[in-house]
N, C-alpha and C positions, 0 to 999 in steps of 0.2 A: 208661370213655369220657372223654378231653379234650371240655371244654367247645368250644365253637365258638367263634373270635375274631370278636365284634363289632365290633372298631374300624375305624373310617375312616380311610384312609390319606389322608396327608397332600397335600393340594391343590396341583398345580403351579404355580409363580409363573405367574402373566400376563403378557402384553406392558405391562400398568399397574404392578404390583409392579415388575418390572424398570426401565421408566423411573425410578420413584420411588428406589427405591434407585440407580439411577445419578443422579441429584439430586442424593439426598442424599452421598453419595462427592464428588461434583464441591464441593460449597457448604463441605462440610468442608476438602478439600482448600487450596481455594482459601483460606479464614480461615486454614490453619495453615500453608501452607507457600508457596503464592504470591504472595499479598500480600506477606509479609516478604522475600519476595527481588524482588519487584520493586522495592519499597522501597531495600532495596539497590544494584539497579541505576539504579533512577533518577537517584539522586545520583550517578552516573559520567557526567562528560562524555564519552561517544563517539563524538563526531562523526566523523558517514561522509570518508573521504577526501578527497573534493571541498571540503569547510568545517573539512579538519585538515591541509594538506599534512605534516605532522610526526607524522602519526598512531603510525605505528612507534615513535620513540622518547617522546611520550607514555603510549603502553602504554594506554589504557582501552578502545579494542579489544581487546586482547590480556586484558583484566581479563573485559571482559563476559563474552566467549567462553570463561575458563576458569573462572569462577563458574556461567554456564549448567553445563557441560559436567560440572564435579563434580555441579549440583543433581542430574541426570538418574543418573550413574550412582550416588548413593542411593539412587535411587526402587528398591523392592524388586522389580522385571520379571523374570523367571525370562530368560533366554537373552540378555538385553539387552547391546547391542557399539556401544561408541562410540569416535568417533576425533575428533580434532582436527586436521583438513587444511590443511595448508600449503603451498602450491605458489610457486616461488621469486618475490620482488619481489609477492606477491598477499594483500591480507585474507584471514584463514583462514576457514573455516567447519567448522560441525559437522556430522560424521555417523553417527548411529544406525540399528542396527537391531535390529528385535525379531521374533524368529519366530513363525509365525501356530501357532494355540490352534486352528484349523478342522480338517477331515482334509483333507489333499491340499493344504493352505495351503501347505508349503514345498516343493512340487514347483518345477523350474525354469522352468516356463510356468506356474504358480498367477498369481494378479493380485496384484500388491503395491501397498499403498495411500502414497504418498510425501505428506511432512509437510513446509508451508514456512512459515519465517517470517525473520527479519530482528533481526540485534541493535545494526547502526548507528543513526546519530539524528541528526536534524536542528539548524542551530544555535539556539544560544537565541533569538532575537529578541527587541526590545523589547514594555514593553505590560502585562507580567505584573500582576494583582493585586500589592496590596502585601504581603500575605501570605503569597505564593507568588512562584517562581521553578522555572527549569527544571531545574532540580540539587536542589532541597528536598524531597523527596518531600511530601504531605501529604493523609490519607486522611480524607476531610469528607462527612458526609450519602452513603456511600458509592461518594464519587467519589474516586478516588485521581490525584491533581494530580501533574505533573511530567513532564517531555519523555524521550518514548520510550515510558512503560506500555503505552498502548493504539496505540503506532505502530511497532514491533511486539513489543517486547520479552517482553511474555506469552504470544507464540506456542508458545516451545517448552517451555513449563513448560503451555499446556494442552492441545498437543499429546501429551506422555508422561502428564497427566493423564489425557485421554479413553481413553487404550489403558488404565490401571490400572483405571477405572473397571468397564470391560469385564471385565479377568480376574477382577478381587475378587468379580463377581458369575456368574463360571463362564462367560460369555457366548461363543461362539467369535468370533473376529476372521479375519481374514488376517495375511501377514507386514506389518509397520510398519516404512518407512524414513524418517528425520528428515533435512531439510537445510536448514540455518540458516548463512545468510548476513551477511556485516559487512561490503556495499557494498552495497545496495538504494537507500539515499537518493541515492546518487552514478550510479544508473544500470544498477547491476548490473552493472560493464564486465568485474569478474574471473570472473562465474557460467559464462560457457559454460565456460572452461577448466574449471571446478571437472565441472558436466555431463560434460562428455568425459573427465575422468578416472575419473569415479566410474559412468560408466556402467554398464559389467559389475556392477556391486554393486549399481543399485539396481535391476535384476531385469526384469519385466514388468510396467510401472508401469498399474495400471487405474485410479486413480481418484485424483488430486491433491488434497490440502486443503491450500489455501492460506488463513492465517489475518490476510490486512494488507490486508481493504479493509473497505466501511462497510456500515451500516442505517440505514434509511428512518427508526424509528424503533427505540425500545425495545420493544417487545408483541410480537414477534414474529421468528422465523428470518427474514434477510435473503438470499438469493442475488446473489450478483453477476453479472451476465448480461454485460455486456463493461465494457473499462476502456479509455482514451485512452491514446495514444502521445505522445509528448512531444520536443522540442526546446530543451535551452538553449544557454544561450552569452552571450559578451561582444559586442555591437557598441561598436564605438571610435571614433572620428572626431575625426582631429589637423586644426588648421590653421595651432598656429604649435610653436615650440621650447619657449617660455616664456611664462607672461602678459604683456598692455603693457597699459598704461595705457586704462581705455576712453574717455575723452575725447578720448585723441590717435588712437584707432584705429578706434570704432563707424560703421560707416557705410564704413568704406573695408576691414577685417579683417570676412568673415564669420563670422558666430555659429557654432561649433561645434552646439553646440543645436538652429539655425534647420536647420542641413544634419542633423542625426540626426531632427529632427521630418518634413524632406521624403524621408527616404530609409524613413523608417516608414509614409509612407502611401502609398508604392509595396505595402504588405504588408497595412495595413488601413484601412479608412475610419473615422477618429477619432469620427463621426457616428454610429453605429451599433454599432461594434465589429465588423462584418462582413469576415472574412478576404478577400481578393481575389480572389490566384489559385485557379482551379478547382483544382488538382490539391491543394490544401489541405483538400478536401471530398470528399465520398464520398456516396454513394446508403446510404439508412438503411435496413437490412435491415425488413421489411412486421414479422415478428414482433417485432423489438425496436417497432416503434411502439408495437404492439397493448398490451405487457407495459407499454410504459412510460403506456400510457392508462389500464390500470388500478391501478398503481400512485398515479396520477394521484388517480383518486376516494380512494384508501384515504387518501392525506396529504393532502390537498386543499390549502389555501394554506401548512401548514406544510413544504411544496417549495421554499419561497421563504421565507418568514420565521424559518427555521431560523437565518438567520445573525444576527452582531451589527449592525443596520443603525444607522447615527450618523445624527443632523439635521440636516433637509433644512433650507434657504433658508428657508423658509414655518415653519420649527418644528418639521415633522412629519417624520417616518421618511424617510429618504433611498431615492426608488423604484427598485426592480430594473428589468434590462432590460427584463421582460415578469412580469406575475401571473398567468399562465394556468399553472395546475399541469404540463399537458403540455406546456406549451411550455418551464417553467425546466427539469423533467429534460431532455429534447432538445438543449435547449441545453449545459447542463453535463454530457450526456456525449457527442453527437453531433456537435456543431457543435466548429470549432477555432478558440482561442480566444489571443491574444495579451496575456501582462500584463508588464510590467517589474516586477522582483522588488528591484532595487540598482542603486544609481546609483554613478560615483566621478566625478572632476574639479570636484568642486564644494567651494569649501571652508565649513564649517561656519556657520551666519549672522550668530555673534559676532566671525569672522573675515574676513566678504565684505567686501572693501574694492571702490573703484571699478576692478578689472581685467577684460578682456578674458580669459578662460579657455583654455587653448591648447587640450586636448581638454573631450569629455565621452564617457561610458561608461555604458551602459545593461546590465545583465545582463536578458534577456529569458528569459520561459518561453513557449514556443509548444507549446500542447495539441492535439493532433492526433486528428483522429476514428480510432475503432478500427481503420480497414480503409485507412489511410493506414500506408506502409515509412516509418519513422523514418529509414531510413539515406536514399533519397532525396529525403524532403521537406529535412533537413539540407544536402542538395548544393545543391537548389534553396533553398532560403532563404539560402545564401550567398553564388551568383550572384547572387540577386534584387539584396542590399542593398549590394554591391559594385562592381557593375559601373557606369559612365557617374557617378561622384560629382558632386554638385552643387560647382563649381570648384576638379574636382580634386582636392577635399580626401584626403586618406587615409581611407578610411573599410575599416577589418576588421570582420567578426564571425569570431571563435573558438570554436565549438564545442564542450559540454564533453564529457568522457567522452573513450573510446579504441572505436572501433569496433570492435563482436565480440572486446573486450578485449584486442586486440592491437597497438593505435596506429596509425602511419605516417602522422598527421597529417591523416588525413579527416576533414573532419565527421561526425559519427555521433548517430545518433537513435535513440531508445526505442523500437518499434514499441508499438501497443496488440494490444487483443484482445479480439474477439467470441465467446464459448462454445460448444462444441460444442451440437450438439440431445440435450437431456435423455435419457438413456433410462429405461423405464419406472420400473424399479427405482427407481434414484437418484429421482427425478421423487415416487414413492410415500414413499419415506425420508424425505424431506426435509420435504415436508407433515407425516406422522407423529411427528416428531421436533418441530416448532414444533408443533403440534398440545399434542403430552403433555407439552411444557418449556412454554411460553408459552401455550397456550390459543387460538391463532390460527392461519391457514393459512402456509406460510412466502411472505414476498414476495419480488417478483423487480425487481431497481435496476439500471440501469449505474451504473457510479461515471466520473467526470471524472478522477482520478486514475489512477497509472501504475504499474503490475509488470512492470518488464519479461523476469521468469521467463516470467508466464506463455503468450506467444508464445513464446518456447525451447521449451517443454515441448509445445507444443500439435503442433510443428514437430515435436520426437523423438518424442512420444509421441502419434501423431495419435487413438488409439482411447481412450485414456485418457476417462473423465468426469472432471468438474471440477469440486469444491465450494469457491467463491472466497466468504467471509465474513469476518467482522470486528466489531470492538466502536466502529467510529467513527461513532457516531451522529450524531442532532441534540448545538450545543455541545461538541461535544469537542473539537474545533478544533484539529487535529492540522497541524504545524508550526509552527503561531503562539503569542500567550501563550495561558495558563492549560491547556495542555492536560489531559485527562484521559481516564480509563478507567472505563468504567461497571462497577462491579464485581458487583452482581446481573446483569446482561445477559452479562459473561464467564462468569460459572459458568452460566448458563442455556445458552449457545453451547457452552460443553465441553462437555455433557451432550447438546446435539443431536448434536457431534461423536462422538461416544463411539457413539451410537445410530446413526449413518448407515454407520461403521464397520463394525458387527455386518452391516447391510443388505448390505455388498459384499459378506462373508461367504457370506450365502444367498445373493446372486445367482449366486456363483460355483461353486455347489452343483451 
């Protein structure tokens, strides 16, 4: 007679074992292979086309994109297909894909999960610490310094992370398609063409991860609930050929200046910051209120005191427009907002001698509530400051970008974008994944800042859900100096990604 086998058979991981080992995958990854190449890339000046007219024959887009592009196809992914898209006269982008690990994942109506981020970059600005600069990478108290890590360049190294993560731990996914773009900071003007090419390939898109917006704070998954649409451009105002003398001319030659300050408060009330025309404004959807009230209680004054405030008059902290927690989010992501970013015709102060100035030039950013058309607030804001000049002067605004990236000289605007309504699923993931990464519920921010993928995508892909996140927290201060990237908070977000991933999975079961 065989004895009887006693033994216990070996206990199936948990939804807790699983998170943890996708942790632990993500925290390693991230020390040994993406830091070092972010590293790498940070020190490439890439400036998006709008801040490199010469970008082509510079070549550091062309570096970013083909250093990403090799990291990706290392990474050990069983079926993984990448290409390097070039479409003529257009920044290239990257696109991957990876076939789903689920059963019935690669059918041709399966839901495919589509992957964005951004390898352009903003220009340097002034300001930096002295120990840092925008090109120096430098990795301190685990922040890793230098323009572009966390705006977006580590997107698509934790994009191919979060799928590895998955398979090394048997986890079923869906299929994974990657598109990583090299005009984002400039507007996105080349993406729909790239979209409408790449459509047939990227399948039936269910559930976007888009990795280049911010958080509230550190402690927790952030959601991005909507994001601002945006307007820039050059206002100009000529009123002579040449400078003249201003003694022989003040008082009888009007100020360039005086007539760009009156044709700005046709747009805003200097008093308040308060945009004008109605059609600049929009009705704030009841649930973004709600979301952003409680948002509100969870950061309470650091809403507001996130940023670097300089001293006031009196000595003390120079005050925001308003300190009510719900009023600064409202504000910076509902209300639209006028700043001047660059000035020209002015010469330098060691240079100003006593002349009359023939132009002045103001580059404007006008932020636009979510539910405002970028392309007709642009028309309108052209007529606005154009029409009827105060004495004739010449006065243009120029518009940047190329409309639906095809030019013909319109003005063209970013639109923003409000989030679909959660479905349960995703809604469940998301919690659960900030839950077992971070220890907290996930929170739900608009951001004031601009994607303008994700209205494209919303427009082609209306059924898609949407998980818009990011590592730009409090101080990270992304475009300006010292930026950085919070690098505990990136591997914590690969890891929720990784987990929400597995979730579409079962949804699609």
């Amino acid at each position: 007679m065989n004895a009887r086998d006693t033994s216990l058979p070996e206990p199936s991981p948990t939804a807790g074992d699983h998170a943890a080992a996708i942790g632990a995958f993500c925290d390693r990854t991230w020390d040994e292979a993406i830091v070092p190449a972010l590293i790498d890339y940070i020190s490439i000046p890439a400036k998006s086309p709008l801040f490199d007219a010469d970008w082509q024959s510079h070549g550091h887009i062309d570096r970013v994109i083909r250093d990403a592009a090799q990291w990706v196809e290392r990474q050990p992914v069983a079926g993984l297909k990448l290409e390097v898209v070039r479409l003529p006269g257009r920044t290239p982008v990257i696109f991957f894909d990876v076939p789903a690990t689920c059963a019935g994942g690669n059918a041709s109506d399966a839901p495919t999960v589509l992957m964005y981020g951004h390898l352009d970059k903003q220009p340097e600005f002034s300001g930096w610490r002295n120990d840092l600069g925008p090109w120096t990478p430098k990795l301190e108290n685990d922040l890793l310094y230098g323009r572009g890590g966390a705006d977006d360049g580590y997107a698509v190294y934790a994009s191919l992370t979060a799928i590895m993560a998955l398979d090394a731990q048997g986890i079923p996914r869906p299929r994974c398609v990657g598109l990583i773009e090299s005009c984002e900071e400039s507007g996105s003007f080349d993406l729909p063409a790239y979209i409408d090419a790449l459509k047939p390939q990227l399948g039936h898109v269910g559930l976007v991860v888009c990795l280049d917006s911010g958080a509230g704070n550190y402690d927790q998954l952030w959601l991005t609930t909507s994001l601002r649409g945006m307007v820039s451009g050059v206002l100009k105002v000529e009123v002579l050929t040449e400078g003249v003398h201003s003694g022989d001319s003040s008082g009888l030659v009007p100020s360039s200046f005086r007539i760009l300050r009156q044709v700005l408060d046709r747009l805003e009330d200097s008093k308040t910051g308060e945009l004008l025309p109605a059609s600049f404004h929009c009705e704030i959807p009841a649930d973004r209120v709600e979301q952003a009230r409680a948002t509100a209680l969870a950061l309470g004054d650091e809403a507001w005191k996130r940023f670097p405030w300089a001293c006031g008059a009196d000595g003390g902290p120079t005050l925001p427009t308003t300190s009510d927690p719900l009023d600064a989010l409202i504000r910076r992501t509902w209300k639209p907002t006028l700043s001047v970013t660059g000035v020209d015709g002015f010469p330098e102060m060691r240079s100003a001698g006593n002349v009359l100035r023939p132009y002045t030039a103001f580059k404007l950013s006008l932020r636009l509530p979510p539910l405002v058309d970028g392309n007709q607030a642009a028309a309108k804001l052209k007529t606005l400051l154009e029409d009827n000049a105060p004495y004739n002067a010449k006065v243009t605004f120029s518009a940047d970008g190329r409309s639906g990236g095809g030019g013909g000289g319109q003005p063209s605007g970013a639109t923003g974008w409000n989030a679909p309504t959660l479905a349960p699923w995703l809604a469940d993931a998301l919690d659960t994944a900030s839950q077992q990464h971070f220890g907290a519920p996930c929170g739900h921010i608009g951001q004031g800042g601009t994607i303008p993928l994700m209205s494209l995508l919303q427009r082609g892909f209306p059924a898609a859900q949407m998980m818009v996140c990011g590592v730009l927290g409090p101080k990270s201060n992304a475009h300006g100096p010292n930026e950085f990237l919070h690098v505990p908070y990136g591997k914590k977000l690969t890891a929720a990604v990784a987990q929400v991933i597995a979730a579409a999975a079962q949804a699609a079961a």
